[in-house]
TORTORLO-618072 format. One record per residue: residue in three letters; x, y, z of N, C-alpha, C, O, CB in turn; chain. Coordinates in steps of 0.02 Angstrom, whole numbers. Glycine has a CB too. Example, Ala and Ser with C-alpha at 12.3 -4.5 7.8 and 13.67 -1.06 7.14 Angstrom:
{atom ALA {660 -284 390} {615 -225 390} {660 -165 390} {712 -166 423} {565 -224 452} A}
{atom SER {642 -112 354} {684 -53 357} {645 2 394} {670 57 402} {704 -30 286} A}
//
This chain:
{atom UNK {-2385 3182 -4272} {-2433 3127 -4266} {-2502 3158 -4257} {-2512 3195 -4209} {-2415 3081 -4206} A}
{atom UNK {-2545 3146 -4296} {-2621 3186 -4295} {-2635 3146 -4231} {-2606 3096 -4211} {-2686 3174 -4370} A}
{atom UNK {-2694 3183 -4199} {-2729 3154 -4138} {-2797 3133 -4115} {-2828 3118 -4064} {-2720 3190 -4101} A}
{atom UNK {-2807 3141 -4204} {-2887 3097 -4228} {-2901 3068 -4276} {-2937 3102 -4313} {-2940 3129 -4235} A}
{atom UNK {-2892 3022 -4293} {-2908 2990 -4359} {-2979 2948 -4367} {-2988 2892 -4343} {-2848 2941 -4374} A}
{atom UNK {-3038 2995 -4413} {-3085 2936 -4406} {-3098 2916 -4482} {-3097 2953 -4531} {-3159 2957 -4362} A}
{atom UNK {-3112 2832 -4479} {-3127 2792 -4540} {-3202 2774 -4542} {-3240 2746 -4502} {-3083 2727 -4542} A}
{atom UNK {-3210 2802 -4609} {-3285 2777 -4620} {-3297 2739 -4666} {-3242 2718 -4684} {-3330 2823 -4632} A}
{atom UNK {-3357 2704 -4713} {-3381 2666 -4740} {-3413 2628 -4742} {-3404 2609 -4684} {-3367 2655 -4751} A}
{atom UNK {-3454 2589 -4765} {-3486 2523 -4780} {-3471 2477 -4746} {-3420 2477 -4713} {-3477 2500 -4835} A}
{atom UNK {-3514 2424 -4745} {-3511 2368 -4717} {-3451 2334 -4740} {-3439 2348 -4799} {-3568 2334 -4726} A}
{atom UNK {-3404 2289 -4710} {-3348 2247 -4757} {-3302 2289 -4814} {-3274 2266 -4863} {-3392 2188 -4802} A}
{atom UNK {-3305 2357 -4792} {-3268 2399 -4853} {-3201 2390 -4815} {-3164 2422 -4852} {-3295 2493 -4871} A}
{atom UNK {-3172 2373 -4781} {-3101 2368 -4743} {-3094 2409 -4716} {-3037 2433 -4719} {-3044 2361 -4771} A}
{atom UNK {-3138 2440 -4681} {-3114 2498 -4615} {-3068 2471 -4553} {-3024 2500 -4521} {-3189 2529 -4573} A}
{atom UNK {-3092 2407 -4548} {-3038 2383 -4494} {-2973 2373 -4491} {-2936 2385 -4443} {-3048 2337 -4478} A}
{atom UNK {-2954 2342 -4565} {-2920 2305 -4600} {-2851 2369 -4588} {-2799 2365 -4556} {-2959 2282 -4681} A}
{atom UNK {-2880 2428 -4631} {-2857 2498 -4644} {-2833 2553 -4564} {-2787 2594 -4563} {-2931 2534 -4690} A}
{atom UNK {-2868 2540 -4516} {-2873 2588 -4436} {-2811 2539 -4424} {-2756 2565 -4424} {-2962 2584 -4365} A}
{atom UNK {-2816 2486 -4417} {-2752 2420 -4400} {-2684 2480 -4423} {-2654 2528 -4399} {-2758 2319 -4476} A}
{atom UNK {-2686 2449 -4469} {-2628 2469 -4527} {-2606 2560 -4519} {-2554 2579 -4546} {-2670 2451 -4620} A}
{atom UNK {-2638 2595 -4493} {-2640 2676 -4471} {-2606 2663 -4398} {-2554 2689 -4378} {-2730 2717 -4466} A}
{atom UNK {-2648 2618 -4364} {-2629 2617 -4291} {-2558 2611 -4281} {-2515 2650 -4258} {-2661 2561 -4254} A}
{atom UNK {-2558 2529 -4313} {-2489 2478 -4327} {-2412 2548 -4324} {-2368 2556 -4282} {-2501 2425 -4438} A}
{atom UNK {-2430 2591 -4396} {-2396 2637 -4401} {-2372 2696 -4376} {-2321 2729 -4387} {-2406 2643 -4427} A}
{atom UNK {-2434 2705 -4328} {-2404 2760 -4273} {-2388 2727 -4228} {-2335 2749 -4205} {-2446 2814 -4245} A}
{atom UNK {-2413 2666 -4191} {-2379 2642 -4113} {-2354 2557 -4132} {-2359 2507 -4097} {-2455 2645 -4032} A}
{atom UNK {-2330 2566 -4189} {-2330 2491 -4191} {-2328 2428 -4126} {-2380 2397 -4139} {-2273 2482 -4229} A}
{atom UNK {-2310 2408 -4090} {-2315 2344 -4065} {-2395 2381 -3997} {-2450 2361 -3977} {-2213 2307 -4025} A}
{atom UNK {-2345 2451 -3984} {-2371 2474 -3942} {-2437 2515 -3954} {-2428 2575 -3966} {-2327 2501 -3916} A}
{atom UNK {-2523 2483 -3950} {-2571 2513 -3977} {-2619 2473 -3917} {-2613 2414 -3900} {-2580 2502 -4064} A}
{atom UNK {-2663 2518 -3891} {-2704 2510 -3880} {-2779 2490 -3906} {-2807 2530 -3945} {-2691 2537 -3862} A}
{atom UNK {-2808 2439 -3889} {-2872 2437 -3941} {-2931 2418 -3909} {-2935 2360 -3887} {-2865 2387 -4000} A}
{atom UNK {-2994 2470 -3900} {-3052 2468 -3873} {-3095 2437 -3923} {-3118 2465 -3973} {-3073 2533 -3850} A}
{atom UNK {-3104 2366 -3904} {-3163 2341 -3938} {-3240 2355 -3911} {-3238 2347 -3850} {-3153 2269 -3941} A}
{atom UNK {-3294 2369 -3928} {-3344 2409 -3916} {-3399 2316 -3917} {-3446 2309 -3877} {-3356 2490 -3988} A}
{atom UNK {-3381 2267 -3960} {-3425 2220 -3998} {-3441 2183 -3937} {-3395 2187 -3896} {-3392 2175 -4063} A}
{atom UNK {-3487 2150 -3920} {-3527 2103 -3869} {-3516 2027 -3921} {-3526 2025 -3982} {-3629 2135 -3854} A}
{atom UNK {-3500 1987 -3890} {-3528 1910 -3903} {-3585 1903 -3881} {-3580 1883 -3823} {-3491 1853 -3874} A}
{atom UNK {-3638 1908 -3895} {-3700 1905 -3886} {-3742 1844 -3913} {-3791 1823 -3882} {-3719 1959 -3909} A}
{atom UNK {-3712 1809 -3991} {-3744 1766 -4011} {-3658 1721 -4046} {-3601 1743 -4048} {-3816 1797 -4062} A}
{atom UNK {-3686 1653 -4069} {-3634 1635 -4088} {-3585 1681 -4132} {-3530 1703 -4118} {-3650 1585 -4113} A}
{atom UNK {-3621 1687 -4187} {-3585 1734 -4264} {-3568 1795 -4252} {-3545 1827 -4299} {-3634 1748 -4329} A}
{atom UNK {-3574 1823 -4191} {-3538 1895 -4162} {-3468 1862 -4126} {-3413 1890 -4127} {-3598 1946 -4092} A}
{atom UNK {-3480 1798 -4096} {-3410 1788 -4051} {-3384 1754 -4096} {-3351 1713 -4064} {-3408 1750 -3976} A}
{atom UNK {-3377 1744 -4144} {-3322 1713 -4228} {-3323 1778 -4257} {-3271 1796 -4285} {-3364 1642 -4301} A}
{atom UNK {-3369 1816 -4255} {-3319 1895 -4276} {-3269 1926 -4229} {-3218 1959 -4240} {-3368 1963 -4286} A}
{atom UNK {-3295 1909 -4180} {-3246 1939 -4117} {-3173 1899 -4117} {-3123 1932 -4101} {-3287 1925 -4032} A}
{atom UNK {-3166 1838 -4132} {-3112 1794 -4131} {-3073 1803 -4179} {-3013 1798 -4171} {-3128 1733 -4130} A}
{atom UNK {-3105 1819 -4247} {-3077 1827 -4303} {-3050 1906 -4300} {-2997 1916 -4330} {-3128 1808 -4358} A}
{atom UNK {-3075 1946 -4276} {-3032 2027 -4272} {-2989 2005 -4201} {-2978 2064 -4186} {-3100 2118 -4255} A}
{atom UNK {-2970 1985 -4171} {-2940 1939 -4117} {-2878 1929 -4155} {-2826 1960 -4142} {-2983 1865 -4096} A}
{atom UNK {-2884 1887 -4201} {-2837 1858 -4248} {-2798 1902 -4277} {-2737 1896 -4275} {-2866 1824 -4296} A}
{atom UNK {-2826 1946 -4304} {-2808 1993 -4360} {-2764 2025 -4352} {-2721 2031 -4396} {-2848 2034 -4379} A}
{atom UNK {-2757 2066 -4272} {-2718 2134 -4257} {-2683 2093 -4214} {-2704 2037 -4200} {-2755 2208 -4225} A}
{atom UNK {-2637 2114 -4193} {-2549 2111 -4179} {-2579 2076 -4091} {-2621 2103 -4054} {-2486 2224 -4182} A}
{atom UNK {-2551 2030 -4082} {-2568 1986 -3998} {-2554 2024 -3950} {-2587 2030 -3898} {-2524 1919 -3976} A}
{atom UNK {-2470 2070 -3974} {-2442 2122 -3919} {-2486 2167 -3912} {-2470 2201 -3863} {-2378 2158 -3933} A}
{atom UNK {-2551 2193 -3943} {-2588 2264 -3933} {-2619 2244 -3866} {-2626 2186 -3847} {-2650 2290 -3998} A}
{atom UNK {-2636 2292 -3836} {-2671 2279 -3773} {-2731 2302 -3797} {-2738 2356 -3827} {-2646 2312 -3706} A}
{atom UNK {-2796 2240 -3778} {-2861 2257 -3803} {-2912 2268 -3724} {-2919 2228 -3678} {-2890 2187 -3861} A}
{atom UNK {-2933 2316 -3730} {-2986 2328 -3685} {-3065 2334 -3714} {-3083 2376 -3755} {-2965 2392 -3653} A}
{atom UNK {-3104 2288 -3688} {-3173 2264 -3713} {-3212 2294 -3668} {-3217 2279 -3609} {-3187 2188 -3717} A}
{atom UNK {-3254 2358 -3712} {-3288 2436 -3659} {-3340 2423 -3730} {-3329 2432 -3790} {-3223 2548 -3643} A}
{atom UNK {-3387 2402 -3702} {-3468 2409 -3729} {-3487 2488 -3721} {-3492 2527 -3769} {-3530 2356 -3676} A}
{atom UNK {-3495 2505 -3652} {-3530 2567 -3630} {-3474 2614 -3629} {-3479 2664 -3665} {-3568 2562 -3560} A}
{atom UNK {-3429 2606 -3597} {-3403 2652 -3563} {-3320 2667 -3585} {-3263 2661 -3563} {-3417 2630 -3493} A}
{atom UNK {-3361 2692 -3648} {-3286 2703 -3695} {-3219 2772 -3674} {-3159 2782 -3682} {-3321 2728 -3784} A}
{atom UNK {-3267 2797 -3650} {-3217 2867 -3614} {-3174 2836 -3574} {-3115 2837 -3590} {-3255 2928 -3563} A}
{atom UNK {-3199 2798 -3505} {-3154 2796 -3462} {-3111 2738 -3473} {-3063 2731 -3436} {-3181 2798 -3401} A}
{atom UNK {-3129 2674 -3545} {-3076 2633 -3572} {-3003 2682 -3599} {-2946 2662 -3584} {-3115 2590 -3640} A}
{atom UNK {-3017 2753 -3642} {-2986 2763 -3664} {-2937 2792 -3605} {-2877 2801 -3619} {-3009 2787 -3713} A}
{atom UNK {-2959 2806 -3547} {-2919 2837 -3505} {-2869 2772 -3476} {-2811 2787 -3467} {-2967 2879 -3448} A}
{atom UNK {-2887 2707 -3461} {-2858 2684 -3418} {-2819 2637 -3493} {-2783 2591 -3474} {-2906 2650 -3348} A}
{atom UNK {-2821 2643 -3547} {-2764 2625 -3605} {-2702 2658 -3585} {-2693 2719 -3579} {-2783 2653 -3683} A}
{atom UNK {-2661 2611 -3576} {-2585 2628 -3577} {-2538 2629 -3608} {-2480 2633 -3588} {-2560 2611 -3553} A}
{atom UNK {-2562 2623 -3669} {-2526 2656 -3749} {-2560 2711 -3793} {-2620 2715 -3808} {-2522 2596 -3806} A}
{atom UNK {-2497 2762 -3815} {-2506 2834 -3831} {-2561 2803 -3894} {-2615 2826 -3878} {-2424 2888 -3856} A}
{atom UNK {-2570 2769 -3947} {-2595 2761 -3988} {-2665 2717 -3953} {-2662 2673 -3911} {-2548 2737 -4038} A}
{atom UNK {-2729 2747 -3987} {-2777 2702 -3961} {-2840 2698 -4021} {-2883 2740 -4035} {-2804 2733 -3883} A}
{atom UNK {-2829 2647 -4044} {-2880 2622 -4094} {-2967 2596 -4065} {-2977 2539 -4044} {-2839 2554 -4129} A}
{atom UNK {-3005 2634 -4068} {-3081 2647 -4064} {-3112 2583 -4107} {-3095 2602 -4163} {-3104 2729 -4101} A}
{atom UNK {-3149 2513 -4118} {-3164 2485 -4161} {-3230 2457 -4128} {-3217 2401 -4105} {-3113 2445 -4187} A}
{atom UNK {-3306 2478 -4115} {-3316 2526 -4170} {-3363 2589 -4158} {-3407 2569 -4121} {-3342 2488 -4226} A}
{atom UNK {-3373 2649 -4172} {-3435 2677 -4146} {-3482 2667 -4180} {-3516 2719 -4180} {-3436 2738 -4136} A}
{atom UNK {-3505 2632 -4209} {-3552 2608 -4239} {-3596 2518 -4188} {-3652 2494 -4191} {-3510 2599 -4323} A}
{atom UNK {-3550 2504 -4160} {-3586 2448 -4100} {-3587 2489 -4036} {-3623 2469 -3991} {-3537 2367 -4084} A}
{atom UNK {-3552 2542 -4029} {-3550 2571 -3980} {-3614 2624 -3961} {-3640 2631 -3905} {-3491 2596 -3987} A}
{atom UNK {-3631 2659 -4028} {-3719 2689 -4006} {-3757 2629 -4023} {-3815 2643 -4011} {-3757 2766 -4059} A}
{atom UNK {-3754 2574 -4044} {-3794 2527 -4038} {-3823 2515 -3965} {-3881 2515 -3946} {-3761 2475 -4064} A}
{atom UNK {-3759 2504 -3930} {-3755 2481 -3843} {-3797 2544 -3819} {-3849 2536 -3787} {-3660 2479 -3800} A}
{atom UNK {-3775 2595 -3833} {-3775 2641 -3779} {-3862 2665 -3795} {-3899 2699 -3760} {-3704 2709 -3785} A}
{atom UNK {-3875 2633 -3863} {-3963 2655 -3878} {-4000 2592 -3830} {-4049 2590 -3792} {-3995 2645 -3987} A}
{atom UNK {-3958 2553 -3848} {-4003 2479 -3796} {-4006 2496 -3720} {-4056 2488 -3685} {-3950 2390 -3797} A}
{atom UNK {-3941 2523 -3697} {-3972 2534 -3616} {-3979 2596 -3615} {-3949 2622 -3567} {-3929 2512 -3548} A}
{atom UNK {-4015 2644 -3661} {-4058 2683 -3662} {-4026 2742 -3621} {-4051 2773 -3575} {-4119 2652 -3640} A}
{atom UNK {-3968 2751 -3648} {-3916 2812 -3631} {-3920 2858 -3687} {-3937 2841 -3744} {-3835 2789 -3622} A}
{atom UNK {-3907 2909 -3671} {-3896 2967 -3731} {-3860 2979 -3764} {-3812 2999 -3731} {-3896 3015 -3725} A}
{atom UNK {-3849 2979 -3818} {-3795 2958 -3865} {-3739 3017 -3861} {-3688 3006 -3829} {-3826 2948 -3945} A}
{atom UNK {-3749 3081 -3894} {-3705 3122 -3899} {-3689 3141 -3831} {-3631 3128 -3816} {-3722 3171 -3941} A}
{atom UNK {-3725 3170 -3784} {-3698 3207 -3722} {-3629 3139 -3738} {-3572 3163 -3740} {-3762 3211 -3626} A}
{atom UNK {-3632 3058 -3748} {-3592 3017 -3718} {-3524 3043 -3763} {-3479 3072 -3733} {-3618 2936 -3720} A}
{atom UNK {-3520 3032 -3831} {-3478 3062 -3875} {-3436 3139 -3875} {-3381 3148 -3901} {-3516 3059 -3922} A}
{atom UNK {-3471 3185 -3845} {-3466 3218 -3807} {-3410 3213 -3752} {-3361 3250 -3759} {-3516 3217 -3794} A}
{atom UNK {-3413 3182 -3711} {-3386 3124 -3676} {-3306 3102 -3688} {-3261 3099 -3646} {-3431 3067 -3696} A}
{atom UNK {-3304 3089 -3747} {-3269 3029 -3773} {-3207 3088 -3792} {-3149 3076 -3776} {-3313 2974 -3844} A}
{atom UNK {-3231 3167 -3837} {-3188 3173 -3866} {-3167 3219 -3806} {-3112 3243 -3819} {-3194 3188 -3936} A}
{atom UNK {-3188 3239 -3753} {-3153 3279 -3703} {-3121 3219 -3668} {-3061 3227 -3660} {-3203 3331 -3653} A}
{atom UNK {-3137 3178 -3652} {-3092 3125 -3646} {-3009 3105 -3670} {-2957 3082 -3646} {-3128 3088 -3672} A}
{atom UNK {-3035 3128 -3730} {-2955 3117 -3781} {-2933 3204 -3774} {-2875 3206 -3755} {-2973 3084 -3899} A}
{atom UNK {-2952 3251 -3779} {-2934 3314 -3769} {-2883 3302 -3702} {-2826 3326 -3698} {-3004 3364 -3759} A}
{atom UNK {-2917 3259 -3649} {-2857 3275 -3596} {-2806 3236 -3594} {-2769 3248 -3546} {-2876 3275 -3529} A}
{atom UNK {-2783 3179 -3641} {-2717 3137 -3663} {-2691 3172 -3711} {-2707 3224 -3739} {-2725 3064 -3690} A}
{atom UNK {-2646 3135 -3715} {-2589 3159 -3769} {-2585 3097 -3822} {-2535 3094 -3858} {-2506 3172 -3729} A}
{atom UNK {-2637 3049 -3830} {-2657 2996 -3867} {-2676 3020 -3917} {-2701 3074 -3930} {-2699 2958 -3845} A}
{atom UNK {-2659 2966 -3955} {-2680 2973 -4065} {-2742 2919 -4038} {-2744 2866 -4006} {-2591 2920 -4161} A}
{atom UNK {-2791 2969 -4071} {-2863 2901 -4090} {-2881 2892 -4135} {-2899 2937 -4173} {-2928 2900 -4069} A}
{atom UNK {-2883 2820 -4149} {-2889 2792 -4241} {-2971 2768 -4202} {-2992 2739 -4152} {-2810 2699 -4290} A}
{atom UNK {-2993 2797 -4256} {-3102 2780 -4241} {-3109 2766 -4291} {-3083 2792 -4341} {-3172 2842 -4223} A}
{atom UNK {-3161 2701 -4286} {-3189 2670 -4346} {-3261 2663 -4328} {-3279 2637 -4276} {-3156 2600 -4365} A}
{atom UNK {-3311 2693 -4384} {-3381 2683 -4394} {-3406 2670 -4450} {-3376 2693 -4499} {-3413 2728 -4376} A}
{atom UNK {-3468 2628 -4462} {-3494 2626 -4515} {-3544 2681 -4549} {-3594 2699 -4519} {-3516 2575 -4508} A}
{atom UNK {-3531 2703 -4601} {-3595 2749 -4625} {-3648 2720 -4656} {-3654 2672 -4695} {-3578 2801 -4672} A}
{atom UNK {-3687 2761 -4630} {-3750 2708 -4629} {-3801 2743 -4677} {-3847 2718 -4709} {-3787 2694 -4545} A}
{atom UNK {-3776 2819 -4672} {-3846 2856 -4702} {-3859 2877 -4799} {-3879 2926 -4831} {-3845 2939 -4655} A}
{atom UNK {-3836 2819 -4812} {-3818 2807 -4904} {-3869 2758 -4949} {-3877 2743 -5008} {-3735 2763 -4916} A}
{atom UNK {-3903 2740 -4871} {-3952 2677 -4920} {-4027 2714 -4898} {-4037 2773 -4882} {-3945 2565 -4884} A}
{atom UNK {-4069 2665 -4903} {-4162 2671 -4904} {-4174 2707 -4837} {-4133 2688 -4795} {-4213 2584 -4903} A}
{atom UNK {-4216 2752 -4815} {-4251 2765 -4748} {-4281 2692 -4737} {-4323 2665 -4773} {-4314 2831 -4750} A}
{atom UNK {-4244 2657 -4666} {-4254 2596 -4651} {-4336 2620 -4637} {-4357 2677 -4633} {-4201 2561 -4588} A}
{atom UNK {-4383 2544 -4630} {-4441 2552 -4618} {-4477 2565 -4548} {-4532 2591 -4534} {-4460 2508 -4645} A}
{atom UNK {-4422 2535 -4504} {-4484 2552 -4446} {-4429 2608 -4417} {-4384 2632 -4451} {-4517 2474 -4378} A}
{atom UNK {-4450 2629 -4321} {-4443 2686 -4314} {-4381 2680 -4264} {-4358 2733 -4244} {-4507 2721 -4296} A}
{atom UNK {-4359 2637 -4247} {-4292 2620 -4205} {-4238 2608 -4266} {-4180 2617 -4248} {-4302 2543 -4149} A}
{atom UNK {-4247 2589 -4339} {-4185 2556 -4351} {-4185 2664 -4401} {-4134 2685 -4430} {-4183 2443 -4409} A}
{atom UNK {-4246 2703 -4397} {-4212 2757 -4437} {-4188 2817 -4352} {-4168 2874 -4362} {-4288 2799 -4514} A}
{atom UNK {-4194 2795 -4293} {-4154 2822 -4233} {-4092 2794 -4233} {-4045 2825 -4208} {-4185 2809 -4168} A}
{atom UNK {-4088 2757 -4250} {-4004 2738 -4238} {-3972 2762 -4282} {-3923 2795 -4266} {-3981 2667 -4238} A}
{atom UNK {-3993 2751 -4366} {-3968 2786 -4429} {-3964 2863 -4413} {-3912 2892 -4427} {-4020 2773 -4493} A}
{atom UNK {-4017 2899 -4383} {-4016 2978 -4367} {-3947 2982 -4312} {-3906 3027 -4321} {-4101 3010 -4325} A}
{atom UNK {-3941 2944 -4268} {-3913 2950 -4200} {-3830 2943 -4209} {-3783 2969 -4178} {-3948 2889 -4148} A}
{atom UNK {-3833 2896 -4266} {-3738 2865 -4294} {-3721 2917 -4335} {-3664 2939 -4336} {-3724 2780 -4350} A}
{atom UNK {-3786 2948 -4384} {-3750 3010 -4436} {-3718 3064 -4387} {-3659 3082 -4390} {-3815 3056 -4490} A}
{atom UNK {-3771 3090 -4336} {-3737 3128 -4299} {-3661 3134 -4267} {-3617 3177 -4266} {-3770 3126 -4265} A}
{atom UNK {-3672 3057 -4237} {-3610 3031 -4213} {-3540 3047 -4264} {-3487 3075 -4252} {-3623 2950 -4204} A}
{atom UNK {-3560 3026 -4307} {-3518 3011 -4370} {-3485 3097 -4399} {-3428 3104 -4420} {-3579 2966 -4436} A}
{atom UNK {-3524 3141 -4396} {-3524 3203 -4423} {-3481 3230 -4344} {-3421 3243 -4344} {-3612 3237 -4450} A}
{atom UNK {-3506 3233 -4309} {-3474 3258 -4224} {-3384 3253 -4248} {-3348 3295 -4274} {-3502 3177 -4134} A}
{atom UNK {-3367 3167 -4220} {-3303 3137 -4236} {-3282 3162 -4296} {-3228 3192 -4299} {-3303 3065 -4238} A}
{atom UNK {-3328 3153 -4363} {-3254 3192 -4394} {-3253 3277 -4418} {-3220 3301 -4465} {-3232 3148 -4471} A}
{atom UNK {-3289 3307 -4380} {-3288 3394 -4364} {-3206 3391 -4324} {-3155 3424 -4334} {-3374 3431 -4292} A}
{atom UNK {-3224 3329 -4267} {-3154 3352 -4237} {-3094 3322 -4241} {-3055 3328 -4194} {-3157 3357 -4177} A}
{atom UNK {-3074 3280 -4304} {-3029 3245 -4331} {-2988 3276 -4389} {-3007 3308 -4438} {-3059 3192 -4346} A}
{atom UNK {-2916 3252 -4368} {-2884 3296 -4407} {-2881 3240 -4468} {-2873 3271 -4521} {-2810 3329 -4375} A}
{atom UNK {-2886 3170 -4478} {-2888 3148 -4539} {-2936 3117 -4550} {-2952 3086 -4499} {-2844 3119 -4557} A}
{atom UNK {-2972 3108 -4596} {-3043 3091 -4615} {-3038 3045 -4669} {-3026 3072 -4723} {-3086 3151 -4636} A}
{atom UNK {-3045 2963 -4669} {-3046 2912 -4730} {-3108 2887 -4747} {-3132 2847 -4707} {-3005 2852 -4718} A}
{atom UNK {-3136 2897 -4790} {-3200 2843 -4832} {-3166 2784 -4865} {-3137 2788 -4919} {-3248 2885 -4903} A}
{atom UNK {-3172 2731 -4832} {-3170 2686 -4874} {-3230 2645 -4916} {-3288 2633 -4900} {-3138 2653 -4841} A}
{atom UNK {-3194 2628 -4975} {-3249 2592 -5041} {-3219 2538 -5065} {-3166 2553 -5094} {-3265 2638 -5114} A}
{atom UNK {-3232 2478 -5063} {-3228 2400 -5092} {-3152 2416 -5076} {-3115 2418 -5125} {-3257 2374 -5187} A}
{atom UNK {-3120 2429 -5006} {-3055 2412 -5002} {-3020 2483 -4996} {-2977 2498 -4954} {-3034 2368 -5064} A}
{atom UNK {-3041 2517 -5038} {-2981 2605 -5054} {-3012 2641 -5015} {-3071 2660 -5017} {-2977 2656 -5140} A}
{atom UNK {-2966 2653 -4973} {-2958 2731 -4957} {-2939 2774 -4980} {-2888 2789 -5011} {-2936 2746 -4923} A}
{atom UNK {-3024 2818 -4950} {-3026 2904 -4997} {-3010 2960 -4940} {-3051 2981 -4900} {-3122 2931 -5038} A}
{atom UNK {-2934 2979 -4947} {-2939 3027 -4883} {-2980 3091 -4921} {-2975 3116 -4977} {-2850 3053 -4847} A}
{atom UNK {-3035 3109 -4851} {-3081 3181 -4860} {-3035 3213 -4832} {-3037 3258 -4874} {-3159 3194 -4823} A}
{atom UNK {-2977 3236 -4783} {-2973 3281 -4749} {-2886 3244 -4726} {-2850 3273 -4686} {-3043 3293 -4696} A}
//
């Protein structure tokens, strides 16, 4: 059983759809799942309801904005699905925490379980240098992120309009 799996891609490319279906298969009933997403405005809490829907009722979901390390510690299934680090340096840029030392964090975190982590992020750094100077810090701050996680992942997926491309 690998003990890192991270999924990347696009917006709506089925990264979720796909980490599910990875998870499902290593811990089926039994999966842990750290949702990272805030209901903050209406159309975030109908996304939240609708990935609610999606994955299996039996998973045990733990909802960790900030403090994704010590969610993954107090998960009590070997399999633990990450969804997403991509809202997750969002959070952690808003209350003005440091991103990597946190990631950092996360994967010595999983170093001391014996847990499979299915991570899902969006890649972000494929389109225009956004225009102002916070939305190209977060783009700098998620590539990093993004490059970190899968240095230390033993399987690596890009997904595109649906397919997964295993890199690794």
């Amino acid at each position: 059983m690998p003990g890192l799996i991270f999924v990347t891609g696009g917006a709506r490319a089925g990264k979720s759809t796909f980490a599910q279906q990875q998870a499902q298969a290593l811990g089926g009933e039994e999966v842990s799942f750290i949702a990272t997403a805030q209901g903050l405005d209406a159309e975030m809490r109908e996304r939240i309801a609708r990935h609610r829907q999606e994955r299996p009722a039996q998973w045990e979901t733990l909802e960790e904005p900030l403090q994704v390390p010590a969610a993954l510690h107090r998960a009590r299934y070997r399999v633990v699905l990450l969804d997403c680090l991509t809202l997750w340096v969002a959070n952690l840029m808003q209350a003005q925490q440091e991103v990597l030392p946190r990631v950092e964090g996360l994967l010595a975190a999983w170093a001391e379980t014996d847990k499979t982590l299915v991570v899902v992020s969006n890649e972000v750094g494929m389109g225009i240098v956004p225009e102002n100077a916070l939305a190209r810090a977060y783009r700098d701050q998620l590539g990093a992120v993004n490059r970190r996680v899968a240095e230390a992942a033993e399987a690596v997926y890009l997904l595109v309009a649906g397919i997964p491309l295993k890199l690794r």
